[in-house]
C-alpha positions in Angstrom: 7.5 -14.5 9.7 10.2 -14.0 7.9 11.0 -13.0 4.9 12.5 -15.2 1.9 15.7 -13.2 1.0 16.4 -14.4 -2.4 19.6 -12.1 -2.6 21.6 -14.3 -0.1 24.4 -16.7 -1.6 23.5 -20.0 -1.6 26.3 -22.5 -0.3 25.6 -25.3 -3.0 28.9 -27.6 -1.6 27.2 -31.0 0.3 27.2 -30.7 4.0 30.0 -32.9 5.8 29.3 -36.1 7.5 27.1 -39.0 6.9 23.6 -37.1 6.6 21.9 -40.2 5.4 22.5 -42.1 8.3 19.9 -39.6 10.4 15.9 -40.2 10.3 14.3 -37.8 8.2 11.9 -36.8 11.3 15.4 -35.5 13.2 16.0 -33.7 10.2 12.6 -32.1 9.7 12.8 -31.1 13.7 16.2 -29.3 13.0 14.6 -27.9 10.0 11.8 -26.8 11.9 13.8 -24.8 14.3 15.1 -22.5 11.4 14.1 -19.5 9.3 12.1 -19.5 6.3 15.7 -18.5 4.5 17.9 -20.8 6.4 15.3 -23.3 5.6 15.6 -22.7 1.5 19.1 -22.3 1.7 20.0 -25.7 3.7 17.8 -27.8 1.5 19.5 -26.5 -1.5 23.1 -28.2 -0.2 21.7 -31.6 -1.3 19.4 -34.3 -2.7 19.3 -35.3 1.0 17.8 -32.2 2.8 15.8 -31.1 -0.6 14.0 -34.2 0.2 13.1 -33.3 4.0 11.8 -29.9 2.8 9.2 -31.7 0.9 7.2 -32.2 4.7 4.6 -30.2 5.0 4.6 -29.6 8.6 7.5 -27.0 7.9 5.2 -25.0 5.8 1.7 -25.1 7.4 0.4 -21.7 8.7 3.5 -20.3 7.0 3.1 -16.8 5.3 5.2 -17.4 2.3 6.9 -14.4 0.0 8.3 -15.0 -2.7 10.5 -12.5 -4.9 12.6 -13.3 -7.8 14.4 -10.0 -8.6 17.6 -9.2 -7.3 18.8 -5.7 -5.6 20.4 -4.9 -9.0 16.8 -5.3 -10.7 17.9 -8.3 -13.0 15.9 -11.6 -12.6 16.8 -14.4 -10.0 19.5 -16.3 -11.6 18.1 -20.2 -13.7 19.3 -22.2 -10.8 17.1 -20.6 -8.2 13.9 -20.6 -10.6 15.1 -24.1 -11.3 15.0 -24.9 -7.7 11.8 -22.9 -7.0 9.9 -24.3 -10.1 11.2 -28.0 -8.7 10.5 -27.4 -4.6 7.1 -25.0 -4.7 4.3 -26.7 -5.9 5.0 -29.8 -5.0 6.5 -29.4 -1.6 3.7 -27.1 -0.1 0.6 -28.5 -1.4 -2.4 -26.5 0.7 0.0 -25.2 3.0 0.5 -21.8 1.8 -1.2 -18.6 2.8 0.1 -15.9 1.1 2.1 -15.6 -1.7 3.6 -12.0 -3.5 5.2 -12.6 -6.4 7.4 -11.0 -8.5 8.5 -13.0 -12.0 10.3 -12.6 -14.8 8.8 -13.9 -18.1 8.4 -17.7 -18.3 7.6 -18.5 -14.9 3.5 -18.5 -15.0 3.9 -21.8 -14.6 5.4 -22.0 -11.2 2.7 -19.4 -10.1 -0.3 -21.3 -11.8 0.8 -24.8 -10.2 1.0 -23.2 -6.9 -2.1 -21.4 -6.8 -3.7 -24.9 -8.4 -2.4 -26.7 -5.0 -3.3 -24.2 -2.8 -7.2 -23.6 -2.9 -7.2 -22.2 0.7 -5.0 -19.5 0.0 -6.3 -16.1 1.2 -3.9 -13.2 0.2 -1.7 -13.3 -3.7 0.1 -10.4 -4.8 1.5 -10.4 -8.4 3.9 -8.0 -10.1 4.2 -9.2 -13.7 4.8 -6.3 -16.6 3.7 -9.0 -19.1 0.9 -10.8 -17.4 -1.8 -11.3 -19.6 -5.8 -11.3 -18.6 -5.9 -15.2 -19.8 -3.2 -15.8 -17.5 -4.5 -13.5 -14.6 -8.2 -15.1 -15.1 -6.5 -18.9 -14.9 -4.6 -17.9 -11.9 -7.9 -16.7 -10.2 -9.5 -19.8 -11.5 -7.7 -22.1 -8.7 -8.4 -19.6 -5.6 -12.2 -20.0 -4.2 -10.5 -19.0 -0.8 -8.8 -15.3 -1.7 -9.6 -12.6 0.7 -7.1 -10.3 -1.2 -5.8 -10.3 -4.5 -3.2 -7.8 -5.7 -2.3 -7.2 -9.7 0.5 -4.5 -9.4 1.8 -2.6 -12.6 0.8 -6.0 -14.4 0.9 -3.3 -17.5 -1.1 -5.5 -20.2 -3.9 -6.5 -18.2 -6.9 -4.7 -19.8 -9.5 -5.9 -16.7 -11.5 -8.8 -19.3 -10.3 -11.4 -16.5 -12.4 -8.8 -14.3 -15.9 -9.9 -14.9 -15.4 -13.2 -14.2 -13.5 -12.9 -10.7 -16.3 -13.0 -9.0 -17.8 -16.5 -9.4 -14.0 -17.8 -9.1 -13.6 -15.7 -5.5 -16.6 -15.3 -3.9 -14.8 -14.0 -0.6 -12.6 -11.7 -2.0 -12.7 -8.2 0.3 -9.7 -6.4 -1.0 -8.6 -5.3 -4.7 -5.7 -3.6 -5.7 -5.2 -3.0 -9.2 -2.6 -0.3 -8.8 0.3 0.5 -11.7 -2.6 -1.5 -13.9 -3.0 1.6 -16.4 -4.9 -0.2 -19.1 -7.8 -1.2 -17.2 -11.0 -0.3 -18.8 -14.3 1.3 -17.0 -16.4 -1.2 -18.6 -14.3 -4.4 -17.4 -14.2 -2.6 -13.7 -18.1 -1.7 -13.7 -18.8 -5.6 -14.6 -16.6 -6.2 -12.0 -18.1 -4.1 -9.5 -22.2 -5.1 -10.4 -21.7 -9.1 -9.8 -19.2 -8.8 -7.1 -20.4 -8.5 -3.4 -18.9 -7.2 0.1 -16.0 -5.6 -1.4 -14.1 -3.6 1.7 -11.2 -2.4 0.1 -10.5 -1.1 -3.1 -6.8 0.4 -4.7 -7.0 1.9 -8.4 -3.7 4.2 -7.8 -2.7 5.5 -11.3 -5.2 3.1 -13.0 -5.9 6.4 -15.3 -8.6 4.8 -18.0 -11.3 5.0 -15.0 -13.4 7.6 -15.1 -16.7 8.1 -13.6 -18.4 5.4 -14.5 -16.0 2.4 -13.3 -15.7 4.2 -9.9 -19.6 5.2 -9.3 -20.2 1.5 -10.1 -17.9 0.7 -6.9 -19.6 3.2 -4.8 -22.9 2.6 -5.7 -23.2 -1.9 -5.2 -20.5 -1.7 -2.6 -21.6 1.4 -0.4 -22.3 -0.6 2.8 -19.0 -2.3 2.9 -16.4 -0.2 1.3 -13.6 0.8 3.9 -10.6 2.1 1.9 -10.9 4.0 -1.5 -8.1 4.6 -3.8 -8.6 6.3 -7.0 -6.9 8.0 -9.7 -9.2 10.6 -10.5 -7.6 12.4 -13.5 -10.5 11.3 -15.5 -13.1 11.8 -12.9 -15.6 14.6 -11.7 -16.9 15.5 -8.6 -19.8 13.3 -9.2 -18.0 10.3 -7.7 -18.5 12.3 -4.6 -22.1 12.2 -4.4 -21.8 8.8 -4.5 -19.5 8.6 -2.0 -21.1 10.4 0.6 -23.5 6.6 0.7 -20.1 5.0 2.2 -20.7 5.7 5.5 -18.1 3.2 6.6 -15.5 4.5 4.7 -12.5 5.1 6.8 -9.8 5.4 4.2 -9.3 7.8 1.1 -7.2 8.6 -1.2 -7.7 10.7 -4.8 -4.2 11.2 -6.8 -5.8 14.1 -9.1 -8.0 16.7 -7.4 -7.7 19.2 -10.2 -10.5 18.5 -11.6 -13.2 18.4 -8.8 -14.2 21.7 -7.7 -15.6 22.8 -4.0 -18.2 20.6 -4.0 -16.1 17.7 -3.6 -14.6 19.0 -0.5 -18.4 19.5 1.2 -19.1 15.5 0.1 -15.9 14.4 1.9 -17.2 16.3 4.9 -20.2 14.5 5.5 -17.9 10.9 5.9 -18.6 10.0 9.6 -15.7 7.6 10.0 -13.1 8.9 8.3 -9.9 8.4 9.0 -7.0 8.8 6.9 -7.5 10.9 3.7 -5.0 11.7 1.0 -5.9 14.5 -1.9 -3.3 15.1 -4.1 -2.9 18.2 -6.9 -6.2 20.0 -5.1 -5.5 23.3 -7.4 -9.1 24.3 -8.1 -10.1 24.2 -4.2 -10.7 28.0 -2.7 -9.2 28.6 0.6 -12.7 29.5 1.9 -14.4 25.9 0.7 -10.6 24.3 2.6 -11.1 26.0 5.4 -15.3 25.0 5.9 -14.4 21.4 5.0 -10.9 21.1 7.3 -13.5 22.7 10.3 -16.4 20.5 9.9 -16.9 18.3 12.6 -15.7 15.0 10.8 -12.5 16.0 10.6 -11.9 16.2 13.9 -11.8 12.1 13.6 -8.8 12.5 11.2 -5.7 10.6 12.4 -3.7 11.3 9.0 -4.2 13.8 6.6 -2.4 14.8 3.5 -3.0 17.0 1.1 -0.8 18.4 -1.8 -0.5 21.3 -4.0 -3.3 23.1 -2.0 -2.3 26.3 -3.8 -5.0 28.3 -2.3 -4.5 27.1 1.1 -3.3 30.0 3.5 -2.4 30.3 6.8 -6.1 31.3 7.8 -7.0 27.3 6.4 -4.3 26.1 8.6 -5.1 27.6 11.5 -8.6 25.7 11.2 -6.9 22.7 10.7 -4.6 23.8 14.3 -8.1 23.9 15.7 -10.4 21.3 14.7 -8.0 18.3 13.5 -5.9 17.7 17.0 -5.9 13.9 17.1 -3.6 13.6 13.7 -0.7 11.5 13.9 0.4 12.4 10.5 0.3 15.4 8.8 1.6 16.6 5.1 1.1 20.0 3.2 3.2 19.2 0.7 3.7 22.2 -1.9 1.0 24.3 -0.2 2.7 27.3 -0.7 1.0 30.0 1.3 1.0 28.3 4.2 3.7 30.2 6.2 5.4 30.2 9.4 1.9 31.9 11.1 0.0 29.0 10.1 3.0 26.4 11.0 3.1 27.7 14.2 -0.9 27.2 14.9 0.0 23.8 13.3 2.5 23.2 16.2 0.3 24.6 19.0 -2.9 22.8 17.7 -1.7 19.6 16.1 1.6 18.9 18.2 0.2 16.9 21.2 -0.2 13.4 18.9 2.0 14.5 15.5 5.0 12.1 14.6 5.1 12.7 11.2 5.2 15.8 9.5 5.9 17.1 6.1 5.9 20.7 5.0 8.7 20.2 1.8 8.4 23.0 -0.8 6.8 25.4 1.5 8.9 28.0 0.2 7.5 30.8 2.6 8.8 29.1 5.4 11.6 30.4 7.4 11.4 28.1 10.5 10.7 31.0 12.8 7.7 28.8 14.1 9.9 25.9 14.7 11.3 26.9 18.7 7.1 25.8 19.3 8.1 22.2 18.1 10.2 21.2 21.0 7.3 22.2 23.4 4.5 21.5 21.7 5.4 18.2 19.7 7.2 16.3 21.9 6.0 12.9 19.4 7.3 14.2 16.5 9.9 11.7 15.4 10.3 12.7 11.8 10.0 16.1 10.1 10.5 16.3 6.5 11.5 20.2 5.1 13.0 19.2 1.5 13.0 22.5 -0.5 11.8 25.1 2.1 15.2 27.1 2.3 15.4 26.6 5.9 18.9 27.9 7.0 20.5 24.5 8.2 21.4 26.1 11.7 17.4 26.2 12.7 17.2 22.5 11.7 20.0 21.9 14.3 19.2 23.4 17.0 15.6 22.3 16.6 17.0 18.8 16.8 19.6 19.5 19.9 16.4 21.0 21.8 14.5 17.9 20.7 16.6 15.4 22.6 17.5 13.0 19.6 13.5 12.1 18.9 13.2 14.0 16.4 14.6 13.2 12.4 15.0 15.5 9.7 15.3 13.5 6.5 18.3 14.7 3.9 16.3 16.1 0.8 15.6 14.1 -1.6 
């Protein structure tokens, strides 16, 4: 579906010809043949077509976005909240199944009548610097039917709305609380203890939880969790032992390693299903405890796998990975920096039949000596990332020539 484009220039001059000679059903059926943009933009031309909008039938099944900043980051200018605040809530009434929203101050209102109207609604996202927990619990309030609910870098929310999401949204499966830095362990363990089937969970740089609001997670939602997202800079390694109960975990991501030691990596190992993991600032980690966990058998499920600021990773951990991890699809060492053109090239040999994304930036031993394997060896590679390796810019080229065109190397950023 697409996307509502609220950059576009709306025409606000009234359309030519005698419009209100024409049955509002003819108009809903040309209506109905356009774009979810086209759509807004015609009915804001006149009182005429903003009154065949308000049918229903255009909306039903309708995945609806809406986003009120402009490219420049400023706010949607007052006619077009005007409009929205006007044509929303009452023009869609149950119709609408997923709304992300992005508001400037003073527009609650809009977003708390539609979610009121909307019961069955199953996915909201919210990006709101100043949204409060009595606004984020009223919002909540009117959405039995939510399968997902997203608060991103919603800045004041402290997590008191948290406790009491569960009896509003009994079949919520996905959370994502991400950018959310004041959330408190205690809101997020009450939370976790009277929700139930939780699936997916996203606390990305939510950096007050520690320990206890993750173990609480892990511990009632064991059976169901799928994809873990955690901080982790206040965290230890016992989060791990809890982990290793989520046997259906398939996705993982911890920003801040540098506190776990090896004992983290062996938990992670035991993870049956795993298939995407992200470990971020893994500093403390010995090559020997990276290179028994990148060769257990588990890993060999791995489809993507990133892992950053290894800084004891060598090339002896990457050859492992070459040999045990052969299905990946996706592969980053960012800032693992003595990895070198050895390892790279058992990276190629090992890992190349499936890779089509690849990201060795700030690998600063690198000389792209390994790199005449790629053309051979990943012939699915469609995007290679090198930003800060010193690579002299006449390997990158001729990598690329030999490569046919598939093959992207992204400027620097």
């Amino acid at each position: 579906m697409e996307n509502i484009d609220e950059n576009a220039e709306l025409d606000l001059r009234p359309p030519d010809g005698d419009l209100h000679i024409l049955p509002t059903n003819v108009i809903t059926n040309v209506m109905s043949h356009l774009g979810i943009n086209d759509r807004l933009k015609l009915g804001s031309t006149c009182t005429r077509l903003r009154g065949a909008m308000y049918d229903v039938s255009l909306w039903a099944g309708h995945r609806l976005r809406v986003c009120l900043k402009e490219q420049d980051g400023s706010y949607a200018d007052p006619d077009k909240l005007e409009f929205l605040a006007e044509v929303f809530p009452q023009a869609f009434p149950g119709a609408i199944a997923e709304v992300v929203w992005s508001m400037p101050k003073g527009c609650f209102s809009v977003l708390h009548e539609i979610c009121a109207m909307n019961p069955a609604m199953t996915h909201l996202h919210v990006t709101d610097k100043r949204l409060t927990d009595e606004q984020a619990r009223d919002i909540c309030r009117n959405t039995s039917s939510l399968r997902s609910l997203t608060f991103n870098a919603c800045e004041d929310l402290t997590g008191q709305f948290l406790p009491h999401l569960p009896k509003y949204t009994e079949r919520l499966r996905i959370l994502d609380l991400s950018y959310c830095v004041k959330i408190s362990d205690e809101s997020l363990a009450a939370f976790a203890k009277a929700a139930d089937g939780l699936e997916s969970v996203n606390l990305e740089y939510v950096s007050d939880v520690s320990d206890l609001g993750v173990t609480a997670l892990l511990t009632k939602h064991s059976r169901t969790l799928k994809n873990v997202n955690v901080d982790g800079e206040k965290c230890t390694d016992i989060i791990f032992k809890y982990m290793k109960n989520c046997r259906n975990l398939k996705s993982l991501s911890v920003n801040f390693c540098q506190h776990f030691s090896d004992e983290a990596l062996k938990s992670i190992s035991s993870l049956e299903k795993l298939e995407e993991i992200c470990l971020k600032k893994g500093t403390q980690f010995s090559d020997a405890a990276i290179s028994q966990w990148l060769g257990s058998a588990n890993m060999g499920n791995l489809r993507s796998l990133t892992v950053v600021e290894f800084l004891r990773m060598s090339d002896s951990s990457a050859k492992v990975l070459a040999g045990n991890c052969g299905r990946l699809t996706s592969l980053s060492l960012f800032a693992c920096y003595n990895v070198t053109d050895e390892g790279l090239a058992a990276v190629f040999e090992g890992c190349g039949g499936e890779l089509r994304e690849l990201d060795i930036s700030c690998l600063n031993k690198v000389t792209g000596s390994s790199f005449h394997l790629i053309p051979t060896h990943c012939r699915q590679l469609a995007s290679l990332r090198v930003d800060l390796c010193g690579i002299d810019d006449a390997v990158l080229r001729d990598t690329m020539q030999r490569c046919h065109g598939r093959l992207h190397i992204p400027d620097p950023i």
